[in-house]
C-alpha positions as CSV (number, residue, x, y, z in Angstrom):
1,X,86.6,145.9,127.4
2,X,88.0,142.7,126.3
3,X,87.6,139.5,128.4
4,X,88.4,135.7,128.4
5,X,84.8,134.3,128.1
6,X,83.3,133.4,124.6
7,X,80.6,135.2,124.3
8,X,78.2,132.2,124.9
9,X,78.8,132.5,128.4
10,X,80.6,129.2,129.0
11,X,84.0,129.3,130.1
12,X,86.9,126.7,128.2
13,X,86.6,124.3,130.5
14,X,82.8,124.8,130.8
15,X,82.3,123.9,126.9
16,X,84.9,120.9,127.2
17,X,82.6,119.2,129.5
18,X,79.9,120.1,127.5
19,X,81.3,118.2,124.4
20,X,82.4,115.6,126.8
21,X,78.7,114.8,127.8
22,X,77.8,113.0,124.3
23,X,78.2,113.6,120.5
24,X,75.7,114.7,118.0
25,X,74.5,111.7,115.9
26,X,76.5,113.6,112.4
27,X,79.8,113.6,115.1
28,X,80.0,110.4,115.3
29,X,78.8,109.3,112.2
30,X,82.2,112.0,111.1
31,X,84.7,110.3,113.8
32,X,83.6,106.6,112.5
33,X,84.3,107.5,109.2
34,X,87.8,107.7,109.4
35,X,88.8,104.7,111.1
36,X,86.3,102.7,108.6
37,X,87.9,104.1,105.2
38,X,90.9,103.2,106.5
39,X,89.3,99.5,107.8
40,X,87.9,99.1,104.3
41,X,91.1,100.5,102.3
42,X,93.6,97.6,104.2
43,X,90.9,94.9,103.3
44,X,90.4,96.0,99.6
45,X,94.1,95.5,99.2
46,X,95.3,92.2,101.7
47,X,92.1,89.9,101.0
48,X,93.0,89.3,97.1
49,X,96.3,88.8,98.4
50,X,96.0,86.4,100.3
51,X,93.2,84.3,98.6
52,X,96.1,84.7,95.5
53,X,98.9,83.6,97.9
54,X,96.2,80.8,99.4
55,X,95.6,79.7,95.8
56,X,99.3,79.1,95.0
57,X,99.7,76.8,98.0
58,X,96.3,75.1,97.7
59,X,94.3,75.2,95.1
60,X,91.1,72.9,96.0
61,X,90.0,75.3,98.2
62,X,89.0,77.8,95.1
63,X,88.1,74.2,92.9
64,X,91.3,75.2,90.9
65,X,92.8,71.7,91.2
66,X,92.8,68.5,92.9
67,X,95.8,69.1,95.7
68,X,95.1,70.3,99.1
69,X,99.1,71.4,99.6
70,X,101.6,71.8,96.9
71,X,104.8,73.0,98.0
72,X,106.0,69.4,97.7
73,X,108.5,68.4,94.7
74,X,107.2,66.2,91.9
75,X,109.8,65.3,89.3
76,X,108.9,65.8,86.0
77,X,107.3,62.5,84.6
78,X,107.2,61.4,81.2
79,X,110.0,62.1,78.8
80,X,112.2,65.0,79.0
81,X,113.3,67.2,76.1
82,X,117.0,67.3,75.3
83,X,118.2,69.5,72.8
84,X,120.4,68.1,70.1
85,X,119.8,64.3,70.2
């Protein structure tokens, strides 16, 4: 005779509240997995790109140069190079 019920006596919605009723400590260790390799994958990648994109707009913060901000236009000073004089 075949019937519906797993054999460990619970029915499906019996073992759904079971599993509802807490985790096993190596579940959720395996759910927070996930979402962390993932957390840990987007930092690897955007926090050198932005320190690199911080350190072309200012450099002082990483002691790279004296200028808070330089996105502002300095002409060239000193003497400029023309070919063929």
């Amino acid at each position: 005779m075949i019937t519906s019920q797993p054999p460990t006596g619970l029915t499906v919605s019996g073992r759904q509240a079971a599993s509802r009723r807490g985790l096993p400590a190596s579940g959720f260790i395996a759910r927070l997995g996930m979402p962390l390799f993932w957390l840990l994958l987007t930092a690897f990648i955007l926090l050198p790109c932005a320190c690199f994109l911080l350190l072309a707009v200012s450099p002082r913060l990483f002691s790279q140069g004296s200028e808070w901000f330089t996105l502002t236009y300095h002409p060239v000073r000193g003497p400029v190079h023309r070919p063929g004089r």
